[in-house]
GUROVO-321253 format. One record per residue (C-alpha): x, y, z; residue number from 1. Coordinates in nm, 3 decimals, always signed. Example, Ala and Ser with C-alpha at 12.3 -4.5 7.8 and 13.67 -1.06 7.14 Angstrom:
REM residues 2
+---------+---------+---------+-----+
:       x :       y :       z :  nr :
+---------+---------+---------+-----+
:  +1.230 :  -0.450 :  +0.780 :   1 :
:  +1.367 :  -0.106 :  +0.714 :   2 :
+---------+---------+---------+-----+
END
This chain:
REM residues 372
+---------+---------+---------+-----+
:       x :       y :       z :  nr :
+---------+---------+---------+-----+
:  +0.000 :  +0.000 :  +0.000 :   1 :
:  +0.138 :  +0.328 :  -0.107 :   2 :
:  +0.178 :  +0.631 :  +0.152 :   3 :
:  +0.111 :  +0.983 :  +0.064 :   4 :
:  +0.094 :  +1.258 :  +0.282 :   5 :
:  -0.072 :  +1.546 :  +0.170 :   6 :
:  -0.012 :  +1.907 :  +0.297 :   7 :
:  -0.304 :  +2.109 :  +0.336 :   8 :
:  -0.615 :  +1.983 :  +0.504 :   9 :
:  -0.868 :  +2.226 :  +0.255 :  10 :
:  -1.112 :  +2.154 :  -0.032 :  11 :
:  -0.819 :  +2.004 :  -0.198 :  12 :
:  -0.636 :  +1.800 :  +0.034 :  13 :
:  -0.930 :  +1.650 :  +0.161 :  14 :
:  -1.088 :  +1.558 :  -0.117 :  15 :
:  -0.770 :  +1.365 :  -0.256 :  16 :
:  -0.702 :  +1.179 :  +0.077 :  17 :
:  -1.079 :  +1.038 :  +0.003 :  18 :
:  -1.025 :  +0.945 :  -0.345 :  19 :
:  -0.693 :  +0.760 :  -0.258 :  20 :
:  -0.830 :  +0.594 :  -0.010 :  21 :
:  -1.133 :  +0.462 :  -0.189 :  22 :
:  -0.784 :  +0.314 :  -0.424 :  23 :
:  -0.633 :  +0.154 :  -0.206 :  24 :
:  -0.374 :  +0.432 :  -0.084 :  25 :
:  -0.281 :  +0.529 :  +0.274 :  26 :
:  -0.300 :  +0.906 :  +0.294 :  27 :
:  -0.197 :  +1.117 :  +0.555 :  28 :
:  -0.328 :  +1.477 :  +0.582 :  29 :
:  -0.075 :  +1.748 :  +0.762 :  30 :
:  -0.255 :  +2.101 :  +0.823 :  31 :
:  -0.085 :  +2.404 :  +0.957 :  32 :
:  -0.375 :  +2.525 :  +1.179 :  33 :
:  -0.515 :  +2.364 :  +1.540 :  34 :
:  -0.866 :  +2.260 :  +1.344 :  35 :
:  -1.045 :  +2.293 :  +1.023 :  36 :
:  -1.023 :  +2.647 :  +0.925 :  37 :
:  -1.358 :  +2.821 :  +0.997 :  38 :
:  -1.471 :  +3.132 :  +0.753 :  39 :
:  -1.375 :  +3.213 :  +0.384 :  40 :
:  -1.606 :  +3.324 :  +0.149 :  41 :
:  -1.894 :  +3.117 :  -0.024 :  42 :
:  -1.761 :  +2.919 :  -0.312 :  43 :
:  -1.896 :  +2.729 :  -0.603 :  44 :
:  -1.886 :  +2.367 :  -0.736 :  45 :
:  -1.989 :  +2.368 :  -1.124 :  46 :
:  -2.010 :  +2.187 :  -1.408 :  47 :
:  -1.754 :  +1.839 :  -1.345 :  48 :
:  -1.676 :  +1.907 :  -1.002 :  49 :
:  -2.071 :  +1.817 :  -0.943 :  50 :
:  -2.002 :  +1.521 :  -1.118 :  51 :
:  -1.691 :  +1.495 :  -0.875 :  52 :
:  -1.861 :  +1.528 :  -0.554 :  53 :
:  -2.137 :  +1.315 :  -0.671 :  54 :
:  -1.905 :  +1.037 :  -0.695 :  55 :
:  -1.776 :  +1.061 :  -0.375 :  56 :
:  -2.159 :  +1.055 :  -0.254 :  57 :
:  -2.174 :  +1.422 :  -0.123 :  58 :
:  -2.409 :  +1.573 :  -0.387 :  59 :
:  -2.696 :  +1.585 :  -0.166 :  60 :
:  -2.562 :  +1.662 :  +0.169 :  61 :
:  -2.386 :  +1.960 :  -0.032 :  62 :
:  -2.732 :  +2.062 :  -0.187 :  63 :
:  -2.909 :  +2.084 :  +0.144 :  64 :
:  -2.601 :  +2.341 :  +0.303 :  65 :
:  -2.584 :  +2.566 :  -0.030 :  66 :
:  -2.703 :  +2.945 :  +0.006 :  67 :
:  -3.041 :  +3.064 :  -0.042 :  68 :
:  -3.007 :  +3.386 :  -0.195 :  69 :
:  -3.330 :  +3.520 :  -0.319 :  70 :
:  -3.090 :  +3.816 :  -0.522 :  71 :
:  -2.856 :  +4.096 :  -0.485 :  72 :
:  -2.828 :  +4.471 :  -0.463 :  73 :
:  -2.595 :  +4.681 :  -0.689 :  74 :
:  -2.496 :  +5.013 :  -0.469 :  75 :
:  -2.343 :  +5.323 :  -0.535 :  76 :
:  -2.075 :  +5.501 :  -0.299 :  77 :
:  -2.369 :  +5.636 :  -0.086 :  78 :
:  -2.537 :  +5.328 :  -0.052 :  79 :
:  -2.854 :  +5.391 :  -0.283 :  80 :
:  -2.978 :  +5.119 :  -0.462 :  81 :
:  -2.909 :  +5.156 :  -0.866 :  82 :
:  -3.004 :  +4.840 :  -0.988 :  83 :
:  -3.115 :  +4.480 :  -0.848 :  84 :
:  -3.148 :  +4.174 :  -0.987 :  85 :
:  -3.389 :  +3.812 :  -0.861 :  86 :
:  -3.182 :  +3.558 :  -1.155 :  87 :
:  -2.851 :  +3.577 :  -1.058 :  88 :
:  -2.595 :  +3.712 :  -0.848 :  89 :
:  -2.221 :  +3.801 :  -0.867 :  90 :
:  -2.092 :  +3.568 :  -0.626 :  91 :
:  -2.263 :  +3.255 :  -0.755 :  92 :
:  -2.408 :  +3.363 :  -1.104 :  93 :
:  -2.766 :  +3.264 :  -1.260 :  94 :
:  -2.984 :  +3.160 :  -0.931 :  95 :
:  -3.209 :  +2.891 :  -1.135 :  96 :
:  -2.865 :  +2.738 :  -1.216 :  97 :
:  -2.798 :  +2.328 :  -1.119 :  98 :
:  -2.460 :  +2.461 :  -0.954 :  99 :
:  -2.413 :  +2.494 :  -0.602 : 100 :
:  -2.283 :  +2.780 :  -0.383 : 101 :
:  -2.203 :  +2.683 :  -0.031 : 102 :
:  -1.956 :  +2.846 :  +0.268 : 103 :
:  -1.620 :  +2.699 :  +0.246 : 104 :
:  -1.640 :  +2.620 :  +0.580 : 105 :
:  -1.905 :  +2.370 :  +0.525 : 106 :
:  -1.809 :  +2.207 :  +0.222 : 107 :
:  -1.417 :  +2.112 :  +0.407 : 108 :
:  -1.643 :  +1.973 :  +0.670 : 109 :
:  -1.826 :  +1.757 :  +0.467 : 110 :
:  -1.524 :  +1.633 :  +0.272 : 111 :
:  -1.345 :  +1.590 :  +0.659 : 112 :
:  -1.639 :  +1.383 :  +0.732 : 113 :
:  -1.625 :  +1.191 :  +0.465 : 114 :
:  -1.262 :  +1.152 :  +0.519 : 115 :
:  -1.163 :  +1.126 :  +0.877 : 116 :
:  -1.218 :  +0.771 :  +0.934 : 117 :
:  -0.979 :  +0.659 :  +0.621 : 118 :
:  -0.715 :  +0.879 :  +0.646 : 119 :
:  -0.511 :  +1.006 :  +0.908 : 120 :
:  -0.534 :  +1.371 :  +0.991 : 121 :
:  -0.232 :  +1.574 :  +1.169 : 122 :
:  -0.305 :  +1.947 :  +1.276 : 123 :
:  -0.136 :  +2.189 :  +1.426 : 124 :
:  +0.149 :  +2.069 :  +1.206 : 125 :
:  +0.344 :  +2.189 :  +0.880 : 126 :
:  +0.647 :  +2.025 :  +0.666 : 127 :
:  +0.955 :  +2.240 :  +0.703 : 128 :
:  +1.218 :  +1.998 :  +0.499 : 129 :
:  +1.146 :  +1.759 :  +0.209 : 130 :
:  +1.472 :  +1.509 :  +0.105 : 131 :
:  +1.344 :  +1.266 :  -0.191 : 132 :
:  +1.531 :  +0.988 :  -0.358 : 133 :
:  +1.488 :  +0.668 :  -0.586 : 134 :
:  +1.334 :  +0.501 :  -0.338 : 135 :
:  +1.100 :  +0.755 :  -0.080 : 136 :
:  +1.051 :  +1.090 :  +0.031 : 137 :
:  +1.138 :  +1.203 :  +0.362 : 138 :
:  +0.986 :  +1.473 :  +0.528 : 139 :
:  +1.039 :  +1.692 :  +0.811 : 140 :
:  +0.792 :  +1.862 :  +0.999 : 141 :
:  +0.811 :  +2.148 :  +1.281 : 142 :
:  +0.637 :  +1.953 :  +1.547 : 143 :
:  +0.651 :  +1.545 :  +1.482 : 144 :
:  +0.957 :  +1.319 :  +1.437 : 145 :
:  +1.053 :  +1.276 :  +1.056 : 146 :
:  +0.867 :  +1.034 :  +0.856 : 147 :
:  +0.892 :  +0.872 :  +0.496 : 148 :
:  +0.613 :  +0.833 :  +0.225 : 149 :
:  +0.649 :  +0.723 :  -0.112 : 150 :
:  +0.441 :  +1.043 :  -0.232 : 151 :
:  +0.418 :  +1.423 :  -0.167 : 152 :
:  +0.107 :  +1.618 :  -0.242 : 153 :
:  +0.169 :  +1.997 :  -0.213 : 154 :
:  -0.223 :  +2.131 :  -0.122 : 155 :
:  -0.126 :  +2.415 :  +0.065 : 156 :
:  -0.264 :  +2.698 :  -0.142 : 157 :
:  -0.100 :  +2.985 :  -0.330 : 158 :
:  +0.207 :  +2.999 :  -0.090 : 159 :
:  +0.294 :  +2.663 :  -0.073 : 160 :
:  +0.533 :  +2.499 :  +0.147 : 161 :
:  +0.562 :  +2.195 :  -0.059 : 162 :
:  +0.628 :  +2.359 :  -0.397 : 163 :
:  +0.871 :  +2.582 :  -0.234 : 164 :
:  +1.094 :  +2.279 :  -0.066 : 165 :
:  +1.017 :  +2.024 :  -0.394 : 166 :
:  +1.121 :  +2.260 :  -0.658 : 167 :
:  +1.312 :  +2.554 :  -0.453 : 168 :
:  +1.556 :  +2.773 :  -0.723 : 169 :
:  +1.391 :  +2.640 :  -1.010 : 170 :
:  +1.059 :  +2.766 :  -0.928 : 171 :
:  +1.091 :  +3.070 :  -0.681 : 172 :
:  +0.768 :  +3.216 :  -0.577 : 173 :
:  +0.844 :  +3.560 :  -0.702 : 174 :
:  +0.839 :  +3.408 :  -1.062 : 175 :
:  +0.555 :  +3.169 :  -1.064 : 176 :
:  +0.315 :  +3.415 :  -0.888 : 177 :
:  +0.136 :  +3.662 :  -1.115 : 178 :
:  -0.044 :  +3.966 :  -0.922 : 179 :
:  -0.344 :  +4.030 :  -1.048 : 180 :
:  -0.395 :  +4.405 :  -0.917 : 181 :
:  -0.604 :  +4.367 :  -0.600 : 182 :
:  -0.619 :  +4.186 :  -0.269 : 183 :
:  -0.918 :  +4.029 :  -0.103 : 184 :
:  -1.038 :  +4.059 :  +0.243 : 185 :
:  -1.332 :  +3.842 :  +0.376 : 186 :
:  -1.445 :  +3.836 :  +0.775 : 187 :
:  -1.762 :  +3.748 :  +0.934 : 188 :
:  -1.995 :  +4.012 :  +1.129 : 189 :
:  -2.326 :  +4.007 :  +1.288 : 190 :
:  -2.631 :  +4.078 :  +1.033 : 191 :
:  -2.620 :  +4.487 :  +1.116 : 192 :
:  -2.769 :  +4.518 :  +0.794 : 193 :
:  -3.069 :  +4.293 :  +0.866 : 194 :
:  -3.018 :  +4.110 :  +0.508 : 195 :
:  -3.293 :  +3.852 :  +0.420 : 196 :
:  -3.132 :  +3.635 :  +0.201 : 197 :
:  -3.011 :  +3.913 :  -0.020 : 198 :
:  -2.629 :  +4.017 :  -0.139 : 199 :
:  -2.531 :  +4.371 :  -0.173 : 200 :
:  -2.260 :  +4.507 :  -0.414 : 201 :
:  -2.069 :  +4.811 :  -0.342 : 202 :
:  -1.801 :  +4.994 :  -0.528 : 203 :
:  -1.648 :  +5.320 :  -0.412 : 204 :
:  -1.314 :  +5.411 :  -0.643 : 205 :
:  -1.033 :  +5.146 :  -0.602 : 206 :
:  -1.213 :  +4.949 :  -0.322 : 207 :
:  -1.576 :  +4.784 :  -0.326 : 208 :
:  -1.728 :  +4.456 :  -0.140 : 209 :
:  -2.012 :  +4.214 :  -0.133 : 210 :
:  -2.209 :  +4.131 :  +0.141 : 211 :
:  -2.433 :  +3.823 :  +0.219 : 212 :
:  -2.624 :  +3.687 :  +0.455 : 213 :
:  -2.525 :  +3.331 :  +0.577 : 214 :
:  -2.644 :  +3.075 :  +0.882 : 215 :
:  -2.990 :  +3.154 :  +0.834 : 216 :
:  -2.921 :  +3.563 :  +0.795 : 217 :
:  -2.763 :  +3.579 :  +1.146 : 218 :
:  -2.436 :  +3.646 :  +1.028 : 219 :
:  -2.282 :  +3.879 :  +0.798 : 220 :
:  -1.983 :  +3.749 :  +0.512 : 221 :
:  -1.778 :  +4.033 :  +0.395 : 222 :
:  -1.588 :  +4.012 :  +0.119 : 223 :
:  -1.393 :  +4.340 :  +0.079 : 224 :
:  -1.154 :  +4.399 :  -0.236 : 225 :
:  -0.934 :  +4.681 :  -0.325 : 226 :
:  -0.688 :  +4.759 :  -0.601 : 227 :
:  -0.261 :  +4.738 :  -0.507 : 228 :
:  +0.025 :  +4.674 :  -0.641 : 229 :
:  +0.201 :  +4.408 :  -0.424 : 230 :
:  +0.223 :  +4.498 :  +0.020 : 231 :
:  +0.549 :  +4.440 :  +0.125 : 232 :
:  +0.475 :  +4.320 :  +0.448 : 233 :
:  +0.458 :  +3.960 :  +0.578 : 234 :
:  +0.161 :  +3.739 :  +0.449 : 235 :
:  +0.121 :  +3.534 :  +0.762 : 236 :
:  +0.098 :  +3.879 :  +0.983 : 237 :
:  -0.254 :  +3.915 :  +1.053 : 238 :
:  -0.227 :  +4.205 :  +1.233 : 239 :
:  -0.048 :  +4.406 :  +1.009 : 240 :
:  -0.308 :  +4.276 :  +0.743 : 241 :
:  -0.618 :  +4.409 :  +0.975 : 242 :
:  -0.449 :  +4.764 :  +1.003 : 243 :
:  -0.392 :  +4.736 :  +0.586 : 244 :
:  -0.770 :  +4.676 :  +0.544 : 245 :
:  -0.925 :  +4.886 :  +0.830 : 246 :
:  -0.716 :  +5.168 :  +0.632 : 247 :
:  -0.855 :  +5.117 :  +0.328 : 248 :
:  -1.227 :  +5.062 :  +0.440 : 249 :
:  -1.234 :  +5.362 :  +0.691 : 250 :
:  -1.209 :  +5.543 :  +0.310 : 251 :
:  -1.547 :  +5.386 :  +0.211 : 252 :
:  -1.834 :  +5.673 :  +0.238 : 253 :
:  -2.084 :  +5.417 :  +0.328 : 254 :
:  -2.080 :  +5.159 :  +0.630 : 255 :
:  -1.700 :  +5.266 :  +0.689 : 256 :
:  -1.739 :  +5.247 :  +1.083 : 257 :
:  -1.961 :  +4.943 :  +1.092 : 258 :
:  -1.715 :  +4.748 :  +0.856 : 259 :
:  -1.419 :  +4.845 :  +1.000 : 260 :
:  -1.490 :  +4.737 :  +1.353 : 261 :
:  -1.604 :  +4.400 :  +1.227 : 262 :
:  -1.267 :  +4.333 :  +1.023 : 263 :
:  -1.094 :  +4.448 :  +1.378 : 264 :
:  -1.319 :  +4.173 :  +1.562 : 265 :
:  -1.385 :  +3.910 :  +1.312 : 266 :
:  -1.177 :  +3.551 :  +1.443 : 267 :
:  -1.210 :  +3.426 :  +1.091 : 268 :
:  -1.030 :  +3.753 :  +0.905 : 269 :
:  -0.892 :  +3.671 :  +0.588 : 270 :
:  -0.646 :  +3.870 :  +0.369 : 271 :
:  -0.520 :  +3.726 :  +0.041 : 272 :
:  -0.385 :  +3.885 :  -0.301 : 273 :
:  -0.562 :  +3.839 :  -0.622 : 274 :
:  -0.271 :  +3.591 :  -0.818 : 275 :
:  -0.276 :  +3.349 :  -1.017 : 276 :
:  +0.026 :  +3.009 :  -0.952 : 277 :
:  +0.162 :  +2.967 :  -1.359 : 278 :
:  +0.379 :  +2.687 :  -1.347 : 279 :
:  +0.587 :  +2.472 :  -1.666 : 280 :
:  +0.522 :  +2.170 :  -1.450 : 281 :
:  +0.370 :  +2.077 :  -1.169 : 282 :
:  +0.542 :  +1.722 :  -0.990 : 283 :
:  +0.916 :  +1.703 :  -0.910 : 284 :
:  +1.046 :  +1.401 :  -0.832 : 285 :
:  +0.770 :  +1.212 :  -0.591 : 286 :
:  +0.605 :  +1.561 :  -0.506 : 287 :
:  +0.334 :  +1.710 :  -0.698 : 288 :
:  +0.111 :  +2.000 :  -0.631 : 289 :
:  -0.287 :  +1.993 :  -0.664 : 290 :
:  -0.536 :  +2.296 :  -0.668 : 291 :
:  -0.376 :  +2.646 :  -0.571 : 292 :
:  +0.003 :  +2.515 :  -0.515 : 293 :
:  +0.017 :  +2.437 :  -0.853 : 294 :
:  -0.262 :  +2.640 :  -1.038 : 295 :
:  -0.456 :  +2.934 :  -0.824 : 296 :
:  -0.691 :  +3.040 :  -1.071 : 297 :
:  -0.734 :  +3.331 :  -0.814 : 298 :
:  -1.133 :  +3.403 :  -0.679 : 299 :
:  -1.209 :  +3.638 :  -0.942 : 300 :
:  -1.255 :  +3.279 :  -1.158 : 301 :
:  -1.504 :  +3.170 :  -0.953 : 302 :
:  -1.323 :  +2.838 :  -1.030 : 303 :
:  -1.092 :  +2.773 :  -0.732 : 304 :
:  -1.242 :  +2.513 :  -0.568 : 305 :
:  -1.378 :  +2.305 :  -0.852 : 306 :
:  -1.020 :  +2.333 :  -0.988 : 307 :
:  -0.969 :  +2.148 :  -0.679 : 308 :
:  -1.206 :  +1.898 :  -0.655 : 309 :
:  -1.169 :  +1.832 :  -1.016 : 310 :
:  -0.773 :  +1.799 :  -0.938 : 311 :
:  -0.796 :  +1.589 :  -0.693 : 312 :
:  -1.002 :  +1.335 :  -0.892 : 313 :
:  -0.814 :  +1.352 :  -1.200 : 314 :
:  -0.476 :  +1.279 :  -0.971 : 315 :
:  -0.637 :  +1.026 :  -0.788 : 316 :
:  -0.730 :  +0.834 :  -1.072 : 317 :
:  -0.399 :  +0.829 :  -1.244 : 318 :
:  -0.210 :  +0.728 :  -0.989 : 319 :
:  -0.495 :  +0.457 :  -0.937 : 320 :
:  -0.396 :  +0.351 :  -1.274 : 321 :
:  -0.051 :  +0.425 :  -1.218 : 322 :
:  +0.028 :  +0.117 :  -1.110 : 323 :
:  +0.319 :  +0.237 :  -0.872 : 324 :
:  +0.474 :  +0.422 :  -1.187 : 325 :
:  +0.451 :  +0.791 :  -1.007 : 326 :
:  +0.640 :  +0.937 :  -1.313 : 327 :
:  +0.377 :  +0.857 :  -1.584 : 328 :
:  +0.025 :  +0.921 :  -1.300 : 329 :
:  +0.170 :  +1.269 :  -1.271 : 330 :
:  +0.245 :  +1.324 :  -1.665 : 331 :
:  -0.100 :  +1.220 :  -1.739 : 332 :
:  -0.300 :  +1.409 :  -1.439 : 333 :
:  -0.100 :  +1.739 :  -1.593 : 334 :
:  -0.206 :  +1.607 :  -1.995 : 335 :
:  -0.552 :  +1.601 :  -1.869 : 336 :
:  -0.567 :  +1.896 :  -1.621 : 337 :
:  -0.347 :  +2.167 :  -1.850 : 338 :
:  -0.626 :  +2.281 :  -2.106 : 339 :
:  -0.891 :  +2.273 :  -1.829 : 340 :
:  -0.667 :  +2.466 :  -1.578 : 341 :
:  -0.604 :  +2.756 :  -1.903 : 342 :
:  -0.968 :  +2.812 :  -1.962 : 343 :
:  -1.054 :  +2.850 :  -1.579 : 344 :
:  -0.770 :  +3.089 :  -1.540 : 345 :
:  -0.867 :  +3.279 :  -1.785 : 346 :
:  -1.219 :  +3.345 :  -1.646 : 347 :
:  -1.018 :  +3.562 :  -1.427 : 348 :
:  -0.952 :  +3.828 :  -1.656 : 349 :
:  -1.127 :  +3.810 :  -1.938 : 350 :
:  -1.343 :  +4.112 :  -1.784 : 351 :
:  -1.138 :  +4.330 :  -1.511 : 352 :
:  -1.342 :  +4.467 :  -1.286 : 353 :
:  -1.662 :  +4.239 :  -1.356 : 354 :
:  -1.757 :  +3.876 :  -1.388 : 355 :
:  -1.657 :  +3.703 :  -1.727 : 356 :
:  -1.956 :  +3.633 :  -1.936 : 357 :
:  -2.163 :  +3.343 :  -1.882 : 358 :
:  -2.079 :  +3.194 :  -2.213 : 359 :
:  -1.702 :  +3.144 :  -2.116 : 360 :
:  -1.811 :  +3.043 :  -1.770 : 361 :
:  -1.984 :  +2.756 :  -1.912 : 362 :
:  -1.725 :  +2.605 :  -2.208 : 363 :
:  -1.470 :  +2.645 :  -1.902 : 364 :
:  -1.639 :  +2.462 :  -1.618 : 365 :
:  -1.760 :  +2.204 :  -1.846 : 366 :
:  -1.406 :  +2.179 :  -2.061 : 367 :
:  -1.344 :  +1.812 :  -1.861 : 368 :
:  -1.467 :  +1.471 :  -1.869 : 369 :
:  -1.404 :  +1.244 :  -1.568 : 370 :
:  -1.361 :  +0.923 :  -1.769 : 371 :
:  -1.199 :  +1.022 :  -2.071 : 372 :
+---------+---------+---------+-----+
END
């Protein structure tokens, strides 16, 4: 039975330690923080990845958590309505559409679920040294003793510890990051705006948000973007990050004070840029990289985590047919995944500033087939 360990216990990781397990792998999941991370924005799982979850038999639990939004609001600086719409909404696009939208948060739980009884889980834990040879890989982390595996999976998101230790010179982060212009910010509030199942869309200059309701409209999630250049400043500082966003949203003219304080509060705050990963290849020796580590679409795709769950099934079932040959599963997952990966990418910027159109959304989300 082959070992893999797999850094990164998100949408990603998790749904690969299922699929390995249901072939006969043993994976082991390492992930940075004490728990399953709690908040994020609501994300979407379209076109294949539905056909992806429904294989692993979560289609229907993921159905009954997905949002409810009735419609959305579109703002101006002032906060006065100037247009509305009941068919779709920005975050999760036509509302009469078979894809879901769901809180992060509760689609990791359902793939931990799923998960946690076939693979073994280690939080509160990172890798800090990766040595590979012929034979295994060995891997160091910053709390346990040193173990070996005959696989790597980097699923540790757009600054990933795995690609950085499998591929270090050759693949810097500086070079295979492209900035995109902007940074995201999403934290959690109370509902002070008393939505009812109803998003509202805000733009004032180079910063703007979106605002739904979630957990039956008792909560606020605030998704706040504004336009930068690169911080220099430490990404893992979260304090520093809070005084970078409170600055820029005490500049808002509407709902400055009221969204400030809740970014200073939130427990769940969130500060990311807007990149894209663009990489020539994505395995090195016995380590490979799924979702984000090797291909961040960014959120302005929309694509992100069906990237991932689509990832994770196309890797899982080439090194299912692998037949212990690592070399050739990870040439054909990247054959398979390459032309999908461009297309979602590109959803990204095909209209700055706005949503791509829902043309391109759908040749992109649908550009896969599972058993071809």
């Amino acid at each position: 039975m082959q070992t893999v360990l797999i850094s990164g216990g998100g949408i990603a990781g998790s749904a690969l330690a299922h699929l390995l397990s249901r072939r006969g792998f043993a994976p082991t999941v390492v992930e940075r923080a004490p728990g399953l991370r709690r908040g994020g924005q609501a994300v979407d799982i379209r076109g294949v990845a539905l056909d992806v979850v429904a294989r692993m038999g979560l289609l229907e639990q993921a159905q009954q958590v997905r949002t409810r939004m009735r419609g959305m609001s579109l703002l101006d600086a002032d906060g006065n309505e100037i247009e509305r719409s009941t068919e779709a909404t920005y975050s999760s696009g036509r509302l009469d559409s078979d894809d879901i939208e769901l809180l992060r948060e509760d689609l990791v739980q359902l793939l931990y679920e799923r998960t946690r009884d076939d693979a073994e889980y280690v939080f509160g834990d990172g890798i800090t040294a990766l040595e590979q040879d012929e034979r295994e890989a060995r891997v160091h982390f910053a709390h346990e003793a040193p173990r070996t595996f005959d696989l790597v999976v980097g699923a540790d998101g757009l600054h990933s510890a795995v690609r950085r230790l499998a591929f270090g010179p050759e693949e810097p982060e500086e070079d295979v990051t492209h900035h995109l212009g902007s940074y995201l910010s999403v934290f959690s509030a109370d509902n002070f705006l008393g939505l009812d199942n109803w998003q509202v869309w805000l733009r004032d200059g180079e910063a703007g948000f979106g605002i739904m309701p979630v957990r039956d409209n008792t909560e606020l999630r605030i998704a706040f973007g504004f336009h930068s250049e690169p911080l220099d400043g430490d990404h893992r500082d979260t304090e520093w990050l809070r005084q970078t966003v409170a600055e820029r949203l005490a500049s808002l003219r509407w709902e400055a004070t009221r969204l400030t304080k809740a970014a200073g509060e939130a427990p769940d705050f969130f500060c990311e840029a807007m990149a894209q990963i663009r990489m020539e290849r994505w395995s090195h020796g016995r380590a490979v990289l799924l979702g984000d580590a090797g291909y961040c679409a960014s959120p302005l795709s929309g694509q992100g985590t069906s990237l991932a769950l689509v990832g994770a099934h196309v890797l899982a079932d080439a090194l299912g047919r692998g037949d212990g040959d690592h070399r050739a599963a990870f040439a054909q997952y990247e054959d398979r995944m390459r032309p999908f990966v461009t297309l979602n990418q590109a959803l990204a910027t095909e209209n700055p500033g706005g949503p791509a159109s829902e043309e391109s959304v759908t040749r992109a989300k649908n550009a896969l087939a599972l058993d071809d």
